[in-house]
PASEBA-1860 file (N, C-alpha, C; in nm, 3 decimals):
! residues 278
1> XXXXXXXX> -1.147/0.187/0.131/-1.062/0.088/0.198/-1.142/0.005/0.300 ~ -1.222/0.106/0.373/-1.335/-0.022/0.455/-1.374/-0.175/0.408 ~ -1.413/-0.097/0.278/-1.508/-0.201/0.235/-1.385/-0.349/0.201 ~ -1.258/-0.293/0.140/-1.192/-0.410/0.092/-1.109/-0.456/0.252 ~ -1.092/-0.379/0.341/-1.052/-0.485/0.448/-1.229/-0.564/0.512 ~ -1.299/-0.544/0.519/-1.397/-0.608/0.529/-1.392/-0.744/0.480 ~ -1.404/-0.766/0.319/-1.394/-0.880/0.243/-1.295/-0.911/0.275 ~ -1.146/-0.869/0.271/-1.018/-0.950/0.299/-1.059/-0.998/0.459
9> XXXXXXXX> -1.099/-0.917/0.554/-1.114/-1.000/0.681/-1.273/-1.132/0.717 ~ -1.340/-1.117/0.570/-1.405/-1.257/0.545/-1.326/-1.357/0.437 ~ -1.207/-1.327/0.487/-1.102/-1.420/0.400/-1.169/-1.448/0.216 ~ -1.163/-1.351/0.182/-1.231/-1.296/0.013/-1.107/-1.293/-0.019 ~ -1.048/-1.342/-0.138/-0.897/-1.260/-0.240/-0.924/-1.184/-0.343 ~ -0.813/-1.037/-0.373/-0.813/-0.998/-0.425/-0.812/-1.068/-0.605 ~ -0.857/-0.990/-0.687/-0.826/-1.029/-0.835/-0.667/-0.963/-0.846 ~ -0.647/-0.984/-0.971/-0.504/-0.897/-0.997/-0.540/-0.787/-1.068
17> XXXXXXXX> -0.694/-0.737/-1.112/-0.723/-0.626/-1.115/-0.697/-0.505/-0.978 ~ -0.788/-0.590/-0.922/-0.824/-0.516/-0.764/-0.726/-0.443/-0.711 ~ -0.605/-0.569/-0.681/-0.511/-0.535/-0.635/-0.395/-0.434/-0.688 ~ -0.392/-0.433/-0.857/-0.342/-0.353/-0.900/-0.390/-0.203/-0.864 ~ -0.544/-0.199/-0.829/-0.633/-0.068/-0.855/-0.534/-0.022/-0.701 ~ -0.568/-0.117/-0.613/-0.568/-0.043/-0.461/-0.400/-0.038/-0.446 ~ -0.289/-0.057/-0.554/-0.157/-0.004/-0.441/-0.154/0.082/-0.572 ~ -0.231/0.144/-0.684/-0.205/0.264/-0.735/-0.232/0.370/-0.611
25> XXXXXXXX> -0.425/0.334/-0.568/-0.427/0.441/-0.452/-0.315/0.466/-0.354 ~ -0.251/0.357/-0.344/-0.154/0.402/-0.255/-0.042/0.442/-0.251 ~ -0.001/0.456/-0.365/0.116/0.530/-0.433/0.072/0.631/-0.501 ~ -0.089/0.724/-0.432/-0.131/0.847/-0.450/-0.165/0.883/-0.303 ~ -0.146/0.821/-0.187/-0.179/0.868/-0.085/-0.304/0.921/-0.035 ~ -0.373/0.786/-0.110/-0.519/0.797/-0.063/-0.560/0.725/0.080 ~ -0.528/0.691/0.088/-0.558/0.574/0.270/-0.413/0.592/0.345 ~ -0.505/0.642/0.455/-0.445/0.697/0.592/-0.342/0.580/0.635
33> XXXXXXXX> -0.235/0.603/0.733/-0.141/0.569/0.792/-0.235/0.420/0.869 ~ -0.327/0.448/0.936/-0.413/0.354/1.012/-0.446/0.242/0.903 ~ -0.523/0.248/0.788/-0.585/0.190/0.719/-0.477/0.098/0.635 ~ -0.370/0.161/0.649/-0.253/0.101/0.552/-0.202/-0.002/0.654 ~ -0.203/0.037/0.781/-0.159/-0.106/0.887/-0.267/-0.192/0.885 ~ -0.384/-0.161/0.876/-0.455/-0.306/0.872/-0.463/-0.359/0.750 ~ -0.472/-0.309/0.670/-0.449/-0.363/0.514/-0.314/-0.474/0.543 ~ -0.202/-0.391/0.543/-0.059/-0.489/0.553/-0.086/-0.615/0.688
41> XXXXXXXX> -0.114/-0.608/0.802/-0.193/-0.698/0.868/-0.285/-0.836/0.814 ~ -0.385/-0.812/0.767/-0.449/-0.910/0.686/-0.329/-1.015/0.626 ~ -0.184/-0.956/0.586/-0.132/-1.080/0.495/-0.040/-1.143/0.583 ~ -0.039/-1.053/0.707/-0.010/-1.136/0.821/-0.035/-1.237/0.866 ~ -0.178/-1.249/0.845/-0.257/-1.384/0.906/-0.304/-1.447/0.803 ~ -0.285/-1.457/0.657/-0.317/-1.542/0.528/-0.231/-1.495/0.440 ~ -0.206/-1.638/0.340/-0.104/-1.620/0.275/-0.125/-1.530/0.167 ~ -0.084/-1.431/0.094/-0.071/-1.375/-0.023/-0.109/-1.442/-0.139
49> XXXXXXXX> -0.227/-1.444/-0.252/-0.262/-1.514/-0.353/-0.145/-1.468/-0.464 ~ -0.110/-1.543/-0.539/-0.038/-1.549/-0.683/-0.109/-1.391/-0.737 ~ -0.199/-1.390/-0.774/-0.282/-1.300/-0.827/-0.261/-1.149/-0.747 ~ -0.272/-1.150/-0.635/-0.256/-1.074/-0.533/-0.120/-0.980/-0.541 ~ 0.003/-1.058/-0.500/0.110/-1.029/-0.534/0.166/-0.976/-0.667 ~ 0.112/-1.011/-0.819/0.090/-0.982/-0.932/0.079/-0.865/-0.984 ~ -0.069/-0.866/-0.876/-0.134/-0.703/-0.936/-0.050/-0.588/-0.858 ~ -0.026/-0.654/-0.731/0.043/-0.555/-0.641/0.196/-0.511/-0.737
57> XXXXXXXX> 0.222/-0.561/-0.791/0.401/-0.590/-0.873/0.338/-0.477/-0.953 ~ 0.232/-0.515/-1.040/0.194/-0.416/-1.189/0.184/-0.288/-1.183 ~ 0.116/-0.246/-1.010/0.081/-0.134/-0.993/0.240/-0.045/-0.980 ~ 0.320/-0.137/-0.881/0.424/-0.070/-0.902/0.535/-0.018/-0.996 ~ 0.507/-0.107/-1.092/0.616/-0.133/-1.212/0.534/0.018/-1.311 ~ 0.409/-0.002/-1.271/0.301/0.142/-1.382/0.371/0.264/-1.382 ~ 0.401/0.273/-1.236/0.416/0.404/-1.132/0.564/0.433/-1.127 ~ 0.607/0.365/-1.138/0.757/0.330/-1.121/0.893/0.470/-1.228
65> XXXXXXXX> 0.978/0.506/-1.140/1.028/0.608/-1.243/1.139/0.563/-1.312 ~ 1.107/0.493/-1.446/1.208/0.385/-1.494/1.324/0.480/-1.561 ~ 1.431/0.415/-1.564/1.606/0.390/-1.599/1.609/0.327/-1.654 ~ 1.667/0.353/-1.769/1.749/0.329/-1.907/1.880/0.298/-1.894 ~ 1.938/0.177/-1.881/2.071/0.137/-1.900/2.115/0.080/-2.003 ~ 2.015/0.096/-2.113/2.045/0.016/-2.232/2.041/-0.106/-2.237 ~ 2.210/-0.168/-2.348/2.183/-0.281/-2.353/2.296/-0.313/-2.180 ~ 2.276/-0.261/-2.143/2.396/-0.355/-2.004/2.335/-0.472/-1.962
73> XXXXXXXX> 2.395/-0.600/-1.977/2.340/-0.666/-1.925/2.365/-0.684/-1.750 ~ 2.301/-0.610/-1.711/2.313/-0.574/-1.545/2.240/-0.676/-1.463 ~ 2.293/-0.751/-1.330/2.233/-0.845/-1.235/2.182/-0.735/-1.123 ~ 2.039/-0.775/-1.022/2.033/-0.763/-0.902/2.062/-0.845/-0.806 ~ 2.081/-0.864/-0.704/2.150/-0.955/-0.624/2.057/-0.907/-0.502 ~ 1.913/-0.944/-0.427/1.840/-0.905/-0.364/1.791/-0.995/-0.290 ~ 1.793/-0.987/-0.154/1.663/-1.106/-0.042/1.534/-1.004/-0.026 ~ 1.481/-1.063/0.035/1.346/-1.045/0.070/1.331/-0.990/0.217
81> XXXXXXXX> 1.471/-0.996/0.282/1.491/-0.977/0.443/1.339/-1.062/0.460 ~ 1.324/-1.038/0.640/1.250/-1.095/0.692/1.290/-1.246/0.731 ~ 1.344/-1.280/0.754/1.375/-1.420/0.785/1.425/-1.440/0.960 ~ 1.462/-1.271/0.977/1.417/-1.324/1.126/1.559/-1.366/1.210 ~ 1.639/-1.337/1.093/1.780/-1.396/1.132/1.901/-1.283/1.189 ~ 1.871/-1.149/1.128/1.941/-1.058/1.169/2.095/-1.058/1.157 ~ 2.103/-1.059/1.051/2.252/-1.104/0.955/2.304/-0.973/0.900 ~ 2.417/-0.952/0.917/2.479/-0.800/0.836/2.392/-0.852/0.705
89> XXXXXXXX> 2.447/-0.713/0.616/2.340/-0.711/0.509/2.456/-0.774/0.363 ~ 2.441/-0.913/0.396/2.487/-1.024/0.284/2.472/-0.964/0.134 ~ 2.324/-0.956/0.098/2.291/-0.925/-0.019/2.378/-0.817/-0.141 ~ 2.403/-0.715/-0.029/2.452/-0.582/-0.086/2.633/-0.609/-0.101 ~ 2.676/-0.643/0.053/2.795/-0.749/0.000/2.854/-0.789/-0.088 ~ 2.737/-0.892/-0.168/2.741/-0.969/-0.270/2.777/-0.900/-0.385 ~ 2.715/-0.785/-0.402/2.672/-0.674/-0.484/2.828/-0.646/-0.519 ~ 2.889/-0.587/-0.432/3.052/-0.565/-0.460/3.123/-0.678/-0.465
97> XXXXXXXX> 3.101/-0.765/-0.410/3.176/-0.881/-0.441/3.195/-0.878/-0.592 ~ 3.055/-0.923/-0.668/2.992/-0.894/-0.840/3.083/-0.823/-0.877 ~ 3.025/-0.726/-0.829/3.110/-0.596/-0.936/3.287/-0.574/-0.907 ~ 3.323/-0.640/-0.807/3.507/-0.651/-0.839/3.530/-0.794/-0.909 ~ 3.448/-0.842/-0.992/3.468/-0.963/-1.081/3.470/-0.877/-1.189 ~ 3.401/-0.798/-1.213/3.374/-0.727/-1.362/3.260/-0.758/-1.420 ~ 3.149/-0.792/-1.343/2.996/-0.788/-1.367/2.936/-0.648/-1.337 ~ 2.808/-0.600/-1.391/2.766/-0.454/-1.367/2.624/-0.507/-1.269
105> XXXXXXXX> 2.643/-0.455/-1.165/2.548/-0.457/-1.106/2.414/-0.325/-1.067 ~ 2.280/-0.335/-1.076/2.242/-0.205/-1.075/2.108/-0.283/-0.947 ~ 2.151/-0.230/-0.847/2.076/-0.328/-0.690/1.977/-0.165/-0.665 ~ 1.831/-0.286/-0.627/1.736/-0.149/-0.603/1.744/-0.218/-0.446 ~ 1.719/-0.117/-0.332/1.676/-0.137/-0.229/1.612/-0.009/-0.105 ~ 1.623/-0.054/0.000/1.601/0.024/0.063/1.600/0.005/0.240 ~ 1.545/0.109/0.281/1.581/0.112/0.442/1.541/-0.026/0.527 ~ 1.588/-0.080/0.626/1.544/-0.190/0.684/1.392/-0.158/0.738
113> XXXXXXXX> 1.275/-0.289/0.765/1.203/-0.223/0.820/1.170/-0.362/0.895 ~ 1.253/-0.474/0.867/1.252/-0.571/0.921/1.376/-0.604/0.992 ~ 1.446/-0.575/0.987/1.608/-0.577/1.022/1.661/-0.460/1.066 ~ 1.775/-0.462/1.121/1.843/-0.320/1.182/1.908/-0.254/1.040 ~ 1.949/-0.296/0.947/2.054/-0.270/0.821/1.980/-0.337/0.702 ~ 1.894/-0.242/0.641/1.861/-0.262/0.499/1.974/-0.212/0.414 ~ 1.983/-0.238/0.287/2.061/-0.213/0.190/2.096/-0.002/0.238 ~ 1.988/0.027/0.198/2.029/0.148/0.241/2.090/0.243/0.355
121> XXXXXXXX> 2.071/0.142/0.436/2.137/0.195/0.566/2.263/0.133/0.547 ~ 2.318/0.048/0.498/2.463/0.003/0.509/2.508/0.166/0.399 ~ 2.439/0.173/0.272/2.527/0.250/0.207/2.502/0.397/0.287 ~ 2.392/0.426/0.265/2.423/0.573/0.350/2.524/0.627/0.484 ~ 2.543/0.511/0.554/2.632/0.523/0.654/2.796/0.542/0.616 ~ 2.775/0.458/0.462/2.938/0.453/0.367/2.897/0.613/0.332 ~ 2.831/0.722/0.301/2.814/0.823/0.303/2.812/0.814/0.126 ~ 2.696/0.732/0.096/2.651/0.737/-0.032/2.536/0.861/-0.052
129> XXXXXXXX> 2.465/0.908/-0.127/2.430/1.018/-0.112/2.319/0.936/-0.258 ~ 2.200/0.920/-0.234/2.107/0.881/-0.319/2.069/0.941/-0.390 ~ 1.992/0.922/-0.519/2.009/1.025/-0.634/1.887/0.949/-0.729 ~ 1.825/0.987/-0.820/1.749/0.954/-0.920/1.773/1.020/-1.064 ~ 1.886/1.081/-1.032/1.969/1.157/-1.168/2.027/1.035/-1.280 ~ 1.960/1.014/-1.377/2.001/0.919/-1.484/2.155/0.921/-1.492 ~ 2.199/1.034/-1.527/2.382/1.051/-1.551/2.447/1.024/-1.447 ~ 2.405/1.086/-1.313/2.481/1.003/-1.221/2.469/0.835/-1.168
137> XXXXXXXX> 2.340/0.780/-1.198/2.321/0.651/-1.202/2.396/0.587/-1.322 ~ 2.436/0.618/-1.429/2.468/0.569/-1.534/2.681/0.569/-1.491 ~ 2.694/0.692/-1.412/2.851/0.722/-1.445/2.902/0.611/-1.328 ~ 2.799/0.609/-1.213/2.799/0.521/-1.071/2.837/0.348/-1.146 ~ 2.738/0.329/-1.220/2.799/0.192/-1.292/2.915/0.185/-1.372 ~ 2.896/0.277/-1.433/3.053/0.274/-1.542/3.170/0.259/-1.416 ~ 3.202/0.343/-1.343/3.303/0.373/-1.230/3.319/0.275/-1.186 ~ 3.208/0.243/-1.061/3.228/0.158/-0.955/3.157/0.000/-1.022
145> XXXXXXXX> 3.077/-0.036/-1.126/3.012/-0.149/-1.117/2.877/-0.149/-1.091 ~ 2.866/-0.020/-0.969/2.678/-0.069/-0.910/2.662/0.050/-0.922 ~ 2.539/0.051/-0.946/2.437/0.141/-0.959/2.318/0.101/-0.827 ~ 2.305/0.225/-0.741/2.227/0.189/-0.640/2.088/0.271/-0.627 ~ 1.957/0.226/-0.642/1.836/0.269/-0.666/1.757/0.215/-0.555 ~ 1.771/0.385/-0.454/1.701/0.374/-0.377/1.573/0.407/-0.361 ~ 1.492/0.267/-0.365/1.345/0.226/-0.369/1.224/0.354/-0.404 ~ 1.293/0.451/-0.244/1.160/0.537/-0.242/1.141/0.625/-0.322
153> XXXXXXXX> 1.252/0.669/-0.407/1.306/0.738/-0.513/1.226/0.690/-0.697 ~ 1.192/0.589/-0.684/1.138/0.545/-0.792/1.018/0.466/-0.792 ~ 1.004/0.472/-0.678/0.839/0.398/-0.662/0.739/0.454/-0.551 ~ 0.685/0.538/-0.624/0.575/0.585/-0.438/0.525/0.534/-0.419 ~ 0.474/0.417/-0.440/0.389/0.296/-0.353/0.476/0.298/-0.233 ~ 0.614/0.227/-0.270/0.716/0.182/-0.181/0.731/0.363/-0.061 ~ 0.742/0.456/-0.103/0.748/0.606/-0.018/0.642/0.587/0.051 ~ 0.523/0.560/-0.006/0.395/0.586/0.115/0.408/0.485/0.278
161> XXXXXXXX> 0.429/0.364/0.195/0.426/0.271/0.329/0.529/0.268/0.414 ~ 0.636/0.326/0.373/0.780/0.326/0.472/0.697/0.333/0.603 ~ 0.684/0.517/0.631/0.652/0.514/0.762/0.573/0.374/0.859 ~ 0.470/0.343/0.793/0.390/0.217/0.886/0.477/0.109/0.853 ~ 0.544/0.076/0.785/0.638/-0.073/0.788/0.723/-0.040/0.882 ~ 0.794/0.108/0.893/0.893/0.069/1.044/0.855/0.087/1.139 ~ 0.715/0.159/1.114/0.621/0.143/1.276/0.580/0.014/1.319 ~ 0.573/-0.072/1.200/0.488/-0.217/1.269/0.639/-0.285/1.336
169> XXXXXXXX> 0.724/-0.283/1.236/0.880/-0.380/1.241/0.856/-0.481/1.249 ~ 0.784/-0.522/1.143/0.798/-0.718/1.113/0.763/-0.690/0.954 ~ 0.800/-0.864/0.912/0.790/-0.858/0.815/0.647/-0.841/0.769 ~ 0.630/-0.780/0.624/0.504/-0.754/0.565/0.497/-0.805/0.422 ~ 0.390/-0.827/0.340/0.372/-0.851/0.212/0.508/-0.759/0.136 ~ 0.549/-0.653/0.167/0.664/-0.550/0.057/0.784/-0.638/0.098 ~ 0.793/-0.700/0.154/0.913/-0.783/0.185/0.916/-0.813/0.054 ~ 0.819/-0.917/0.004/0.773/-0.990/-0.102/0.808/-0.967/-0.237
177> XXXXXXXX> 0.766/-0.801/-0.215/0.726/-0.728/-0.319/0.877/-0.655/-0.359 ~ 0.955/-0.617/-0.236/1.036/-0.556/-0.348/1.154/-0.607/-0.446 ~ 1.183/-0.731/-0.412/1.339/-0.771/-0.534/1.248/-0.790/-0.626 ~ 1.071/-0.797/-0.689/1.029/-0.791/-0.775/0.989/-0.715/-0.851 ~ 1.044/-0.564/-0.766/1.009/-0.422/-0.890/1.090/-0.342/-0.904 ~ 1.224/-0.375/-0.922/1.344/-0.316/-0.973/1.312/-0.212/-1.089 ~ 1.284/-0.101/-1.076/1.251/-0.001/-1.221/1.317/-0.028/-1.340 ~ 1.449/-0.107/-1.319/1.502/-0.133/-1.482/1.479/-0.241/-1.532
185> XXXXXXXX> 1.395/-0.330/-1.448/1.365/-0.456/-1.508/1.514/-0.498/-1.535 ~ 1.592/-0.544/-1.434/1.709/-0.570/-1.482/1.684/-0.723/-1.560 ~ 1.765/-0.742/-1.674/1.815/-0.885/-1.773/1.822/-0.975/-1.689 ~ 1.908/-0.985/-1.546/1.950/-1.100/-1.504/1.893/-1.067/-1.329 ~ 1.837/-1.155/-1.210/1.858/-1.129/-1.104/1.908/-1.221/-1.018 ~ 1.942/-1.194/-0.888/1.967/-1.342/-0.786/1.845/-1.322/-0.619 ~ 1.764/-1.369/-0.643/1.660/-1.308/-0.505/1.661/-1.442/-0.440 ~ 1.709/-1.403/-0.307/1.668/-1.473/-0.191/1.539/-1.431/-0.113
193> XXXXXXXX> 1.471/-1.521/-0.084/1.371/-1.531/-0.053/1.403/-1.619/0.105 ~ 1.278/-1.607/0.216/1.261/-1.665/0.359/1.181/-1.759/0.384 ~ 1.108/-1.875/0.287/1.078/-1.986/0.314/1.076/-2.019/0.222 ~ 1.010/-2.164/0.181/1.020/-2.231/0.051/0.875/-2.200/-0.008 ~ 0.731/-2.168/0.017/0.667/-2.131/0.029/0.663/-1.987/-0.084 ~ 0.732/-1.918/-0.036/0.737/-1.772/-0.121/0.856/-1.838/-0.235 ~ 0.928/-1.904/-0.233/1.029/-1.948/-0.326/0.941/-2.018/-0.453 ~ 0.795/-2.118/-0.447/0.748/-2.166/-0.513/0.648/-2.053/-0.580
201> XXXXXXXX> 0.617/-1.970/-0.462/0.551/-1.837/-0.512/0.627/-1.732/-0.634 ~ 0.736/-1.746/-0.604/0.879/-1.599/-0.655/0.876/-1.745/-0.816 ~ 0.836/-1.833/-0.814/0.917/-1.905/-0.961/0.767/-1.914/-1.009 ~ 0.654/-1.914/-0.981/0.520/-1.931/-1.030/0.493/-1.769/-1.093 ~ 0.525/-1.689/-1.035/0.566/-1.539/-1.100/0.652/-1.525/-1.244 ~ 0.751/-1.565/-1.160/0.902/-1.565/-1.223/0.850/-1.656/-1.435 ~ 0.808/-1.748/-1.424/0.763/-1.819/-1.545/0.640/-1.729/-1.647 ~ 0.514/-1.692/-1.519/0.412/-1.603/-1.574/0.471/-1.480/-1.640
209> XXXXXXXX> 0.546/-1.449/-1.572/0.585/-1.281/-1.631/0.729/-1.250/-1.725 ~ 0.780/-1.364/-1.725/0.915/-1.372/-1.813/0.984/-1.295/-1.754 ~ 1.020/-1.324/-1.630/1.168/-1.299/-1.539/1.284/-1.370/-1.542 ~ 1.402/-1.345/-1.586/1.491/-1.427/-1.574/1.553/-1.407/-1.461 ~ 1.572/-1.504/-1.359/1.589/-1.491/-1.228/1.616/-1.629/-1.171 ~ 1.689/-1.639/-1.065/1.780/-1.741/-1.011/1.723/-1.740/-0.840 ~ 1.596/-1.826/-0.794/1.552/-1.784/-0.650/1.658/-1.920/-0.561 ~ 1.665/-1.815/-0.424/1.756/-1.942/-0.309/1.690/-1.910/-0.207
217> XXXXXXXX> 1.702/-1.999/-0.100/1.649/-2.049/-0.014/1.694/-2.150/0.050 ~ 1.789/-2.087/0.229/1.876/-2.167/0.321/1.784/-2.259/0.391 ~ 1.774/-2.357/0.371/1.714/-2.463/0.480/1.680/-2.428/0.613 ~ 1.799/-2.377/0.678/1.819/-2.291/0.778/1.709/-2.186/0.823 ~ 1.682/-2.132/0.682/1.583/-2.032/0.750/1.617/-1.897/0.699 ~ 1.757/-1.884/0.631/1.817/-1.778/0.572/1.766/-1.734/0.476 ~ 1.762/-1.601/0.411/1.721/-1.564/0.228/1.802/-1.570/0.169 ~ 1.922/-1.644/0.188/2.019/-1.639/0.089/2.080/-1.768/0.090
225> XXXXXXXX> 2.159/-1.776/-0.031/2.269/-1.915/-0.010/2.357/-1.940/0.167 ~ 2.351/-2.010/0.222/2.401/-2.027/0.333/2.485/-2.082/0.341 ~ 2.628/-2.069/0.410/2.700/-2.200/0.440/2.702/-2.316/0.584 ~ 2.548/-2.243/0.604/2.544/-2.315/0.752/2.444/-2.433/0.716 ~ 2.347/-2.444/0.627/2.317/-2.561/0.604/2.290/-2.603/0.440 ~ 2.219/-2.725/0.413/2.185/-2.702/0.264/2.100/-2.576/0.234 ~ 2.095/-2.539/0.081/2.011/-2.464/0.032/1.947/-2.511/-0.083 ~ 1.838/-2.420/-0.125/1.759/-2.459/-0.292/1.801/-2.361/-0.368
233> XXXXXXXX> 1.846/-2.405/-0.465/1.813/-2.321/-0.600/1.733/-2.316/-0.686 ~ 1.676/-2.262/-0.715/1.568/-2.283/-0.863/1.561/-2.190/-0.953 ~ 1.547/-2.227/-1.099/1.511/-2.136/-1.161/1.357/-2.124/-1.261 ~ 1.323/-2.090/-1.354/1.188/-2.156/-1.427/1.242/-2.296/-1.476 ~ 1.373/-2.297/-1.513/1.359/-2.469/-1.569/1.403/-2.598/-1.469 ~ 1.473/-2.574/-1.345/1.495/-2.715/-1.310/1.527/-2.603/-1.147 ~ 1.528/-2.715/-1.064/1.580/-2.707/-0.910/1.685/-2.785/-0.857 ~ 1.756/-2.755/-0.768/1.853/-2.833/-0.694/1.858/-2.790/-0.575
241> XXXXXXXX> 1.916/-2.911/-0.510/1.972/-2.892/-0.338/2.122/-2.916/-0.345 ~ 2.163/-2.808/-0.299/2.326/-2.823/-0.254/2.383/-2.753/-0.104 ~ 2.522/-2.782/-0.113/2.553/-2.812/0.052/2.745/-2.684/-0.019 ~ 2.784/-2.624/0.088/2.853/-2.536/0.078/2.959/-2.595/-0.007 ~ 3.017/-2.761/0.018/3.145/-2.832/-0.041/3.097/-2.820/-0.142 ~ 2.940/-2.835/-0.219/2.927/-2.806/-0.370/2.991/-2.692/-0.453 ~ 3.037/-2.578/-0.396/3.086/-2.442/-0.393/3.240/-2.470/-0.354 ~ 3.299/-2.601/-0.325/3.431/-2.555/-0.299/3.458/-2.491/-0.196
249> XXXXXXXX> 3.332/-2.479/-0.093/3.356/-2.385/0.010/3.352/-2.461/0.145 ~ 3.384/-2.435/0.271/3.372/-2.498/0.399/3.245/-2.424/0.505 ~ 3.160/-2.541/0.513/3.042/-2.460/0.610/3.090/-2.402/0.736 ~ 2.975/-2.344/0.786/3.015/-2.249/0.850/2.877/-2.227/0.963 ~ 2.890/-2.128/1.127/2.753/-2.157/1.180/2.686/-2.021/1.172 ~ 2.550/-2.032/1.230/2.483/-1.933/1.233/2.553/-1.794/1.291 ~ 2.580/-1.840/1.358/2.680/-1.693/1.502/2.776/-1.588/1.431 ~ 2.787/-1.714/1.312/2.885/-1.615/1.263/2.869/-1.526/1.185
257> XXXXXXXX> 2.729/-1.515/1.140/2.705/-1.442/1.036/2.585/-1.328/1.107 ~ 2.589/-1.311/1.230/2.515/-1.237/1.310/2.557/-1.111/1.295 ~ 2.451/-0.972/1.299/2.434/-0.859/1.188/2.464/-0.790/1.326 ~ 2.501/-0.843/1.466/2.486/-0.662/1.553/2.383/-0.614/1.604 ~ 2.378/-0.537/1.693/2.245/-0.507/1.785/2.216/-0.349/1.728 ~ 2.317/-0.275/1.617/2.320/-0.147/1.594/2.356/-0.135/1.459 ~ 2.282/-0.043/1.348/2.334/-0.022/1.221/2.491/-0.003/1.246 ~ 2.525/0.082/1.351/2.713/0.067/1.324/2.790/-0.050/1.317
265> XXXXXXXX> 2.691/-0.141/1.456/2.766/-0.305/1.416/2.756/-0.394/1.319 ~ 2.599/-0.362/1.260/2.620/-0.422/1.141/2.712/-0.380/0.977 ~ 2.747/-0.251/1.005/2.798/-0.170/0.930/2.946/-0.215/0.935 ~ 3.018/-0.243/1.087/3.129/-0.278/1.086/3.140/-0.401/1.036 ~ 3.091/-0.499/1.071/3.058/-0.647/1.011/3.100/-0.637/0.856 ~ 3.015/-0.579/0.808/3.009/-0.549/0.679/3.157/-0.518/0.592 ~ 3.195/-0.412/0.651/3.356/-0.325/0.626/3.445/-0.492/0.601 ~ 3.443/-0.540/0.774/3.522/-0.674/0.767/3.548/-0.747/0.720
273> XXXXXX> 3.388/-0.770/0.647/3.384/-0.920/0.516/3.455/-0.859/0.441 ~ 3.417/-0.736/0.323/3.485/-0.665/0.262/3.608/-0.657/0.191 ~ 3.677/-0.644/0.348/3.778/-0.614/0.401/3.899/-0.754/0.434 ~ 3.790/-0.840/0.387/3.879/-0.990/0.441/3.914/-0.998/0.644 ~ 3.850/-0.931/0.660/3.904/-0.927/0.838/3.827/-1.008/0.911 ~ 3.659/-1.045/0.800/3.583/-1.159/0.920/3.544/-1.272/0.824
END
């Protein structure tokens, strides 16, 4: 690891070999807690190469403890957090929203490490109880719609770095990385992403690797569709800008979509939308 933060700190980029090689090591727990913060650091201060991000995806997808849902044609509905905005957790929301239409949703996520309320902290607090048991992932969709695959459970890349991502608490390259390694390779996704920047990045992927996937991006600053200002959509074939009345819907401000100073407040937030109460 010396040697490759060395070159990365003479601003050198990884290949998509390289990078594949070094987050296998790390989803074997070869480089220390220390070495893994300056590694994640470096993409702090330069942007992430195409290639970079790539190999980092492959290593995980290698390692990854994949689920069989057949033919379901199942959506993820995932941001990237990090945007800095501190919003109950929209994404997961969404997720049930989906699935009381009669869509099957199968959402991978996990603990916040940028935010107070990652996907998993909203459900564990609902006193979901995480699992990597195929039959109970399979009966969870039939029942309820979603199937919920929590991250560390199917990817030890993603297990090793927890600890130092909530030790640093900002965003890091796995921000990036995870609505892009869903173990089932779901058919269909919806990923919000936190600048336009990673949005041109997430569709330059998205085309290379034959993802079918739908990226957004709030003007605002949000990872998701917003109703507080315009947003982008894109997919591999065309882009647009639209504004909430495009949706039939009435905008709306930032304040209001504020997540709470405590997983319980963002948790209650959450119940409310739900719940029709906010």
């Amino acid at each position: 690891m010396n040697k490759i933060l060395s070159n990365l700190f003479e601003h050198k980029s990884l290949t998509r070999e390289e990078a594949r090689d070094i987050m296998l090591n790390i989803a074997d727990g070869k480089y220390n807690d220390n070495q893994l913060s300056a590694f994640m650091t470096v993409f702090l201060m330069r942007s992430i190469t195409p290639n970079e991000l790539t190999g980092f995806r492959d290593a995980i997808l290698l390692r990854r403890v994949p689920v069989d849902f057949g033919d379901v044609k199942a959506i993820d509905i995932v941001g990237t957090g990090g945007d800095g905005k501190n919003t109950f957790n929209i994404s997961t929301a969404s997720c049930f929203v989906v699935a009381g239409s009669g869509r099957k949703v199968v959402k991978h996520g996990n603990y916040g490490a940028s935010s107070i309320s990652g996907a998993s902290n909203v459900l564990e607090q609902h006193g979901v109880k995480f699992t990597a048991d195929n039959d109970r992932l399979h009966r969870s969709l039939e029942e309820s719609g979603v199937s919920f695959l929590h991250a560390p459970f199917f990817s030890p890349a993603l297990k090793s770095v927890g600890p130092v991502r909530r030790s640093l608490k900002m965003r890091t390259f796995f921000n990036m990385l995870g609505p892009l390694v869903n173990p089932t390779l779901p058919k269909n996704q919806l990923l919000g992403v936190y600048n336009l920047k990673l949005m041109r990045l997430y569709r330059y992927i998205a085309q290379n690797e034959g993802i079918n996937c739908t990226i957004v991006h709030s003007l605002d600053g949000y990872d998701e569709i917003s109703l507080t200002s315009p947003f982008k959509v894109v997919n591999t074939q065309s882009e647009q800008v639209l504004v909430a009345s495009d949706l039939g819907l009435v905008g709306g401000r930032q304040e209001d979509l504020y997540g709470g100073d405590t997983v319980e407040e963002a948790d209650a937030i959450f119940d409310d939308v739900l719940d029709k109460r906010a």
